[in-house]
C-alpha positions in Angstrom: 14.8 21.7 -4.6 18.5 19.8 -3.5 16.4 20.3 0.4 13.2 20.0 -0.4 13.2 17.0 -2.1 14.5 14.3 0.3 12.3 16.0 3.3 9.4 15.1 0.8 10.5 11.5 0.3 11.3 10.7 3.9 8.1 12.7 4.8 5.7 10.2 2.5 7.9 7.4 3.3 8.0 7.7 7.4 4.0 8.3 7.3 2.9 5.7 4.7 5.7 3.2 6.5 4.2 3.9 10.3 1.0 4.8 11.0 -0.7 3.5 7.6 1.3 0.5 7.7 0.2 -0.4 10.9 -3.3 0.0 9.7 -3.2 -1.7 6.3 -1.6 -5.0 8.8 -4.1 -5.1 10.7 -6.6 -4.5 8.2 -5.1 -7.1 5.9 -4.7 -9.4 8.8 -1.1 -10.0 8.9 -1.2 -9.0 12.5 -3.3 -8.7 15.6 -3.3 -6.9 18.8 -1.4 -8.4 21.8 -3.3 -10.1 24.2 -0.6 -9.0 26.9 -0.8 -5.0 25.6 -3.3 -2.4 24.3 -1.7 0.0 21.9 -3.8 -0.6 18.7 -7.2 -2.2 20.4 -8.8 0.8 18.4 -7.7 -0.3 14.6 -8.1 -4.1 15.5 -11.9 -3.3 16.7 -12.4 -1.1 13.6 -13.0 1.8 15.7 -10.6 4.1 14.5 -12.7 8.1 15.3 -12.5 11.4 14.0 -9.5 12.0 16.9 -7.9 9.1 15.8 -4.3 9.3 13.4 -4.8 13.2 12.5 -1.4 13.1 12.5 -0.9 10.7 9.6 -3.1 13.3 7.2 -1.4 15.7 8.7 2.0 14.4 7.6 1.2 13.2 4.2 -0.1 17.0 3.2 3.3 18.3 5.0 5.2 16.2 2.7 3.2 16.2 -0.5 3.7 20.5 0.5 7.2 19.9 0.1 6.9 17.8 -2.7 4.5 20.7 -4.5 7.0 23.4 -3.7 9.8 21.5 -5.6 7.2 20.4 -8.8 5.9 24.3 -9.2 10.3 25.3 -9.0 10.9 22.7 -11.2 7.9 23.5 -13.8 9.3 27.7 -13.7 12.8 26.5 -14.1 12.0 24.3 -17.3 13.8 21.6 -15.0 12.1 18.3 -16.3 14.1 16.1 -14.1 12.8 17.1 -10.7 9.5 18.2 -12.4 9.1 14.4 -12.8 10.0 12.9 -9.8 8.2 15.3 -7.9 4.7 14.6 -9.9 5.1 10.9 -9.5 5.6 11.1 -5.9 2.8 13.6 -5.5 0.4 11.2 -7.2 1.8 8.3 -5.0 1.2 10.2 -1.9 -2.2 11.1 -3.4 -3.5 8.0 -4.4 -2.8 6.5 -1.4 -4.7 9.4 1.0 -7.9 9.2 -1.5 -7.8 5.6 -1.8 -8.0 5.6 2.4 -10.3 8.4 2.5 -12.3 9.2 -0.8 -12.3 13.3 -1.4 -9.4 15.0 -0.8 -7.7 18.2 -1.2 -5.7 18.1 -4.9 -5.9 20.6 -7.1 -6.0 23.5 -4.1 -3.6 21.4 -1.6 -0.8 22.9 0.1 -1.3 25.9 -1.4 -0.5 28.5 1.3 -3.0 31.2 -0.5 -5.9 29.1 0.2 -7.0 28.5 3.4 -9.9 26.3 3.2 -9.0 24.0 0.2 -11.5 22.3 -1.9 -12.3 18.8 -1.8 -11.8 17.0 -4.9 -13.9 13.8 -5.2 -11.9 10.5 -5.7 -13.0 9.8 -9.5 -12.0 13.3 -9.5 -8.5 12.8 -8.2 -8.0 9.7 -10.0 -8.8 11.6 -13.5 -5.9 14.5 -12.3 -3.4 12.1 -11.2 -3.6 10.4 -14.8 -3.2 13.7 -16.7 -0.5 15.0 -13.9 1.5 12.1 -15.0 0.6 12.3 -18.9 2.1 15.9 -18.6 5.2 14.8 -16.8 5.9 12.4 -19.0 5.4 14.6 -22.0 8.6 16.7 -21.3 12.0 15.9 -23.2 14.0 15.0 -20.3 17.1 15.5 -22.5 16.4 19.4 -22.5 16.0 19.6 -18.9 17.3 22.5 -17.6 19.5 22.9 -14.3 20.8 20.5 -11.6 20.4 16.7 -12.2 18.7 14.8 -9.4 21.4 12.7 -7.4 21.9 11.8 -3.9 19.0 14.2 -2.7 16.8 11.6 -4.5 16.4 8.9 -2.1 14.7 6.5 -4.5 16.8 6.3 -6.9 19.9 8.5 -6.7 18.7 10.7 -9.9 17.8 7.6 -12.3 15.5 9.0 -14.2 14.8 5.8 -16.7 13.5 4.4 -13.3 11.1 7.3 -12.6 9.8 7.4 -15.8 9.2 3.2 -15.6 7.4 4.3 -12.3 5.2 7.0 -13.4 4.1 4.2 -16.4 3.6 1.9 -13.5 1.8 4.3 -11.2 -0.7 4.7 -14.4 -1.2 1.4 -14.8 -1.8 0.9 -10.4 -4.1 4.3 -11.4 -5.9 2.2 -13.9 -6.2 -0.9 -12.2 -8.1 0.4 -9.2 -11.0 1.1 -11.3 -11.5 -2.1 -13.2 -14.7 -2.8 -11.1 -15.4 1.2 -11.1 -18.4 3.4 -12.9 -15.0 4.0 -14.7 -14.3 0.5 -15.7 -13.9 1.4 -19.7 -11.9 4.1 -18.9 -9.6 1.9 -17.3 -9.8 -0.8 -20.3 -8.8 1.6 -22.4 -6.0 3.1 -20.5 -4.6 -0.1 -19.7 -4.7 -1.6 -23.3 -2.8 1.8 -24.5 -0.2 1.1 -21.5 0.4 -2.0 -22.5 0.3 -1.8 -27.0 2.4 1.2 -26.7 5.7 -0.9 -25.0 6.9 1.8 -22.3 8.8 0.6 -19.5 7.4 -0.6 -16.3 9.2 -0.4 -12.9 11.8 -3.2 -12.9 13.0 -2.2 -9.2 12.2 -1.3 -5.9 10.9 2.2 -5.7 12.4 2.0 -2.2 13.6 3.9 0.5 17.1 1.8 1.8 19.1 4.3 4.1 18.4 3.2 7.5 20.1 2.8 10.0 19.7 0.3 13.3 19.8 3.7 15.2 17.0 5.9 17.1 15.1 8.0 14.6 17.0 6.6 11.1 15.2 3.7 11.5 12.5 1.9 9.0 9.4 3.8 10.0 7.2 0.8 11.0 10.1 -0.9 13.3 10.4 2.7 14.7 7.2 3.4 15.3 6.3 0.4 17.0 9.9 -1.0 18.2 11.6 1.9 19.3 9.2 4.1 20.0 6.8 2.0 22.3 10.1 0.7 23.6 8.9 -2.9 23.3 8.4 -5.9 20.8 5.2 -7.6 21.6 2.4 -5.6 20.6 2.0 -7.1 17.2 1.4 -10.8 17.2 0.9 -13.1 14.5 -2.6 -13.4 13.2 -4.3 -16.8 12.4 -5.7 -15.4 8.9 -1.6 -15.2 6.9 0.0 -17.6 9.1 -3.1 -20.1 8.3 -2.7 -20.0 4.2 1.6 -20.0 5.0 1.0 -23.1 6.9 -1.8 -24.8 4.7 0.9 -24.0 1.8 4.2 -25.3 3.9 4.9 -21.4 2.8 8.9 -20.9 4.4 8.0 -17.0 4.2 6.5 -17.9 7.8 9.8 -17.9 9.6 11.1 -14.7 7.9 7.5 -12.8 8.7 7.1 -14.6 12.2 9.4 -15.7 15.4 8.4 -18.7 17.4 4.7 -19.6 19.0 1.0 -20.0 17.7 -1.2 -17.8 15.9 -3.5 -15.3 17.4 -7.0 -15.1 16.3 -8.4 -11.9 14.6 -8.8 -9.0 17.4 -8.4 -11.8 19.8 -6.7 -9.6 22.7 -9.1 -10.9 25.6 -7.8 -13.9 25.4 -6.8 -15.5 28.9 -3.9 -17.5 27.9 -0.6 -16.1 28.4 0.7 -13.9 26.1 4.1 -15.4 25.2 2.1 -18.2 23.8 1.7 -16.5 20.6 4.2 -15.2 18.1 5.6 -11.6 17.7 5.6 -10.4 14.4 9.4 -10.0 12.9 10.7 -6.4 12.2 14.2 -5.6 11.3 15.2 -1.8 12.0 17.1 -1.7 8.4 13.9 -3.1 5.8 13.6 -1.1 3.2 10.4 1.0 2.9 8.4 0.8 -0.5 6.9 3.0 -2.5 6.3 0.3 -4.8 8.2 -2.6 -4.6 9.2 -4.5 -7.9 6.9 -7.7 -7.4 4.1 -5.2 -6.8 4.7 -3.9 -10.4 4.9 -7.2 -11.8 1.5 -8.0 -10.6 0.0 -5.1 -11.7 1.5 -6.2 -15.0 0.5 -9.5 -14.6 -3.2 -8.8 -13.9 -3.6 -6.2 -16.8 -1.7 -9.2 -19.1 -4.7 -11.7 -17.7 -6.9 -9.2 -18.5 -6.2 -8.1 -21.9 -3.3 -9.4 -23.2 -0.5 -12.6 -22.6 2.2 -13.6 -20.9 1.0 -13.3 -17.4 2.2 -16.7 -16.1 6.0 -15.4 -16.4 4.8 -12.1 -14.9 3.0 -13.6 -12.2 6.4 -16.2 -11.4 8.8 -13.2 -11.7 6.3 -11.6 -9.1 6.4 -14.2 -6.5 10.0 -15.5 -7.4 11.1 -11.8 -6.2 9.3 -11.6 -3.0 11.3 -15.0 -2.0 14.4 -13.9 -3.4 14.4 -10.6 -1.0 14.0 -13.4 2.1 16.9 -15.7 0.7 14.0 -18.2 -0.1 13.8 -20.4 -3.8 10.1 -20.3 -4.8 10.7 -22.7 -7.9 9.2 -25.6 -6.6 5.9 -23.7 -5.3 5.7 -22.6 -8.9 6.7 -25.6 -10.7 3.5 -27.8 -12.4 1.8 -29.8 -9.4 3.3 -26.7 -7.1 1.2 -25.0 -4.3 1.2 -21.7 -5.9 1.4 -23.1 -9.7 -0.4 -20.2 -11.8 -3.8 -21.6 -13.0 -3.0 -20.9 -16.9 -5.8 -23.3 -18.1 -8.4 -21.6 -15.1 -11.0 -18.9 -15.4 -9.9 -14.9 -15.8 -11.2 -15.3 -12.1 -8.2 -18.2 -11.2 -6.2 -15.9 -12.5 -7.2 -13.0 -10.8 -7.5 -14.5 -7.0 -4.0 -15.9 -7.5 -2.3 -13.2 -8.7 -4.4 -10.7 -5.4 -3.4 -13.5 -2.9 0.4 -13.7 -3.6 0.4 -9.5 -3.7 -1.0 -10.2 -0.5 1.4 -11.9 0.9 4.4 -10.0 -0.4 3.0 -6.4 0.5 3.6 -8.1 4.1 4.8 -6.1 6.1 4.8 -2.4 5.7 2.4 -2.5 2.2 -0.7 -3.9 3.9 -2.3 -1.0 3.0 -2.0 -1.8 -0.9 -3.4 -5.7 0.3 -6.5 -3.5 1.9 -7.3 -1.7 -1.2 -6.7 -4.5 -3.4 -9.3 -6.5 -1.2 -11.3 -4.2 -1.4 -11.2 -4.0 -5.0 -11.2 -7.7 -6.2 -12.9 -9.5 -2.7 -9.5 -11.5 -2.5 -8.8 -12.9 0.2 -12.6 -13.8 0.3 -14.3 -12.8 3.6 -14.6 -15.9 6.3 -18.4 -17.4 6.8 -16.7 -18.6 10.6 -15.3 -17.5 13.1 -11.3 -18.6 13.5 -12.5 -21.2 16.0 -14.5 -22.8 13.9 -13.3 -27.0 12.7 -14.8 -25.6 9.1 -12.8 -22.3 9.0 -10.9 -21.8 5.6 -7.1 -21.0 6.0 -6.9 -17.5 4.7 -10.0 -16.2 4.8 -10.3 -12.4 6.0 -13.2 -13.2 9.9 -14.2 -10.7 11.4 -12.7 -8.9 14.2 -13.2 -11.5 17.4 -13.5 -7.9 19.0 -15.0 -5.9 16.1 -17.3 -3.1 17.1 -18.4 -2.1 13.5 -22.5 -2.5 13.0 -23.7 -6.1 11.3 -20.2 -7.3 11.4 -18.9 -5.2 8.4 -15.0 -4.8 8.0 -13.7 -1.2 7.3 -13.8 0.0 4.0 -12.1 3.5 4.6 -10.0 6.0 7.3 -12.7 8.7 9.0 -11.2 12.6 7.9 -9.5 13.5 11.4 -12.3 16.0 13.4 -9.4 18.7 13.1 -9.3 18.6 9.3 -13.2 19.4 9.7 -12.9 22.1 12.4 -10.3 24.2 10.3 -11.4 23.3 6.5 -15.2 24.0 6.0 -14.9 22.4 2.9 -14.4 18.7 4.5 -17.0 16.3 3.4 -19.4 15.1 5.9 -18.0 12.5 7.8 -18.6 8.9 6.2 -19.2 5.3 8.1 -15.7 3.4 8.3 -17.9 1.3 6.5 -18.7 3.2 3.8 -16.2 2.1 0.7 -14.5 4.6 -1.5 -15.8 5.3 -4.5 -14.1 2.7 -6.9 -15.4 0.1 -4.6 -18.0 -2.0 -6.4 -17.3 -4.9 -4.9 
């Protein structure tokens, strides 16, 4: 387990941090395609194909094997330490492969008897990762048998307080997605038991830290498109994030961007040259999140605005932290009068489109994919009615792909299963639309 453990973590964290970060930023528009390069023309046209990132699934069930190995060792051993880690970081992994692509292999996965695994639907998924965790969580840790978790947990070095806080928080993310589901009193009612029952949410980063400003121990994202492309330009920074930092005199803008002017959405035939716009700041050494802690507070703070109180300190703890990690003082954004003063006094929707924007922002820059979901789930940021050229344009709006080649102007709703997965697993679903949303997608 001491082996397979850390392979598991690194495995989820160099896939989720490279190929589906990339996606989930250009998805959630904190970046567009060069105009001087064309490495990722396919995700910023929304024409990502069954050829397209196999590798990323590919990956994720590699790790999530590893991860499997060390839950079913743990589960025969009586060892409820690693049985728990393990189950929380196979539901991460999980949730964040159904949420891209709907059905997926779960209850069959990465089991080396069966071939073809079956393809669990995503309501289906959703409903096992909630009792996986329920039965994780059930076990007297104190009677844990065996080794303790320690350095070979890369999260956090064997703290199991802070697992446990993150399974209760991975419940509550699990929850969450479904407010606006055929689910949605299934999730009222597993939220309100989350939060009348007073467990622990995550009150950290569930973060990867170790790198290294060295080839191949980098953070996956600079890696992947720093290192490995061998140049710094691809990525440039959109009009849609930069717009809302600049209507909001936002100083996150000169930690997330260098110098020069925005790009518009998918705008890479553009004439001008291409040092006129600005390159999107990586560092080699970021951590890589799992969860980071201001994403748990605004989980907490939505499910407080929804059925509870106290989601104004929630919501200021949230977007206090994602300063803090840039050396930046939010107080005055939050103070009464401030540009991102929480709308106590507003509508359960106020509440709700603040609390999605700033998780927007601060998922910036290797969480985009959690900003996807989440606007896929609420409708915040709220889709453009002009183009980024147009006098009348709304800072912060989500337009359309200048280059988009999605029918009727429709913005992706999901990842297309790789053509391999279908031409080895009879079992795969028939291919959906990019278009088509995932099944807790009512929006």
């Amino acid at each position: 387990m001491s082996s397979q453990l850390p392979a598991g973590i690194a495995g989820l964290i160099g896939t989720e941090g490279s190929s589906y970060a990339l996606i989930g930023g250009f998805w959630s528009q904190y970046w567009t395609q060069s105009n001087g390069s064309n490495q990722y023309k396919d995700i910023d046209s929304y024409i990502i194909g069954t050829g397209d990132y196999y590798s990323a699934w590919r990956d994720m069930y590699d790790a999530l094997g590893d991860i499997r190995q060390v839950k079913k060792t743990a589960l025969a051993e009586k060892n409820w330490n690693y049985y728990l880690i393990a189950t929380v970081l196979e539901v991460q992994g999980s949730q964040v492969l159904t949420d891209f692509y709907g059905s997926i292999p779960y209850t069959e996965a990465n089991d080396k008897s069966i071939l073809e695994p079956h393809f669990n639907t995503g309501d289906q998924v959703y409903e096992f990762m909630i009792n996986d965790l329920d039965a994780a969580l059930s076990k007297d840790l104190s009677t844990s048998v065996g080794s303790a978790p320690s350095k070979d947990d890369l999260i956090f070095g064997g703290d199991m307080t802070n697992w446990t806080a993150f399974a209760n928080t991975m419940k509550l993310k699990i929850y969450m997605r479904q407010t606006k589901s055929s689910r949605a009193s299934i999730a009222s009612a597993g939220i309100t038991k989350l939060l009348s029952s007073g467990v622990a949410f995550l009150d950290t980063d569930a973060a990867m830290t170790q790198f290294e400003n060295n080839p191949g121990l980098s953070n996956p994202l600079y890696e992947s498109d720093r290192r490995k492309l061998n140049t710094a330009t691809n990525l440039r920074m959109s009009t849609t994030l930069s717009s809302f930092l600049d209507e909001n005199s936002d100083e996150r803008k000169g930690k997330y961007y260098g110098a020069g002017n925005p790009l518009n959405q998918g705008d890479f035939s553009n004439t001008a040259g291409p040092a006129t716009f600005s390159i999107v700041t990586l560092s080699a050494t970021t951590p890589a999140y799992l969860m980071s802690r201001e994403e748990s507070l605004f989980l907490q703070a939505e499910a407080q605005a929804r059925f509870g109180s106290g989601d104004k300190a929630l919501y200021d703890a949230a977007v206090s932290e994602n300063f803090t990690k840039y050396g930046l003082d939010a107080s005055s954004y939050l103070a009464t009068g401030g540009k991102y003063e929480y709308p106590t006094s507003g509508t359960l929707d106020n509440k709700i489109k603040a609390i999605i924007t700033q998780k927007w922002i601060s998922s910036f820059p290797g969480n985009g994919f959690e900003a996807f979901f989440e606007t896929n789930r609420t409708g915040y940021p709220k889709t453009s009615a002009v183009p980024q050229s147009d006098p009348s344009y709304i800072p912060g709006e989500l337009a359309y792909s200048i280059n988009g080649a999605t029918p009727g102007g429709l913005f992706p709703k999901r990842v297309i299963y790789p053509q391999e997965e279908k031409n080895t697993n009879n079992n795969t679903p028939t291919l959906s639309k990019i278009t088509e949303p995932v099944w807790w997608n009512q929006n």
